[in-house]
C-alpha positions, 0 to 999 in steps of 0.5 A: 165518190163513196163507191169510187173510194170503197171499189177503187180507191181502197185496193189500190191503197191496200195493195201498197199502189196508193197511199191517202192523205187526209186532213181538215182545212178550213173546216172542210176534209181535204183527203189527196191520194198519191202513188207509191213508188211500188206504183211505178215499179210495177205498172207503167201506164200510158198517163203516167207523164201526164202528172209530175212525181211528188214525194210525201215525207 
């Protein structure tokens, strides 16, 4: 998962595509990542209906 996180993950979320929550619930580090709205305005990719939109407050 490392490598995913540093080649992948980290980019997208510099780039302003991804954005990652991360937190501690029952002493384990939970971390979710999101798509931004800037994802959807400039890529528009086959499984993107596959998932319902979530906002993040």
């Amino acid at each position: 998962m490392a490598s995913f996180s540093s080649c992948v993950l980290r980019p997208l979320e510099w780039a302003g595509l991804l954005t990652e929550t991360r937190g501690v619930r029952d002493r384990k580090h939970v971390h979710h990542v999101f798509k931004t709205p800037l994802w959807r305005s400039a890529l528009k990719l086959d499984t993107d209906d596959m998932l319902r939109p979530v906002s993040i407050q």
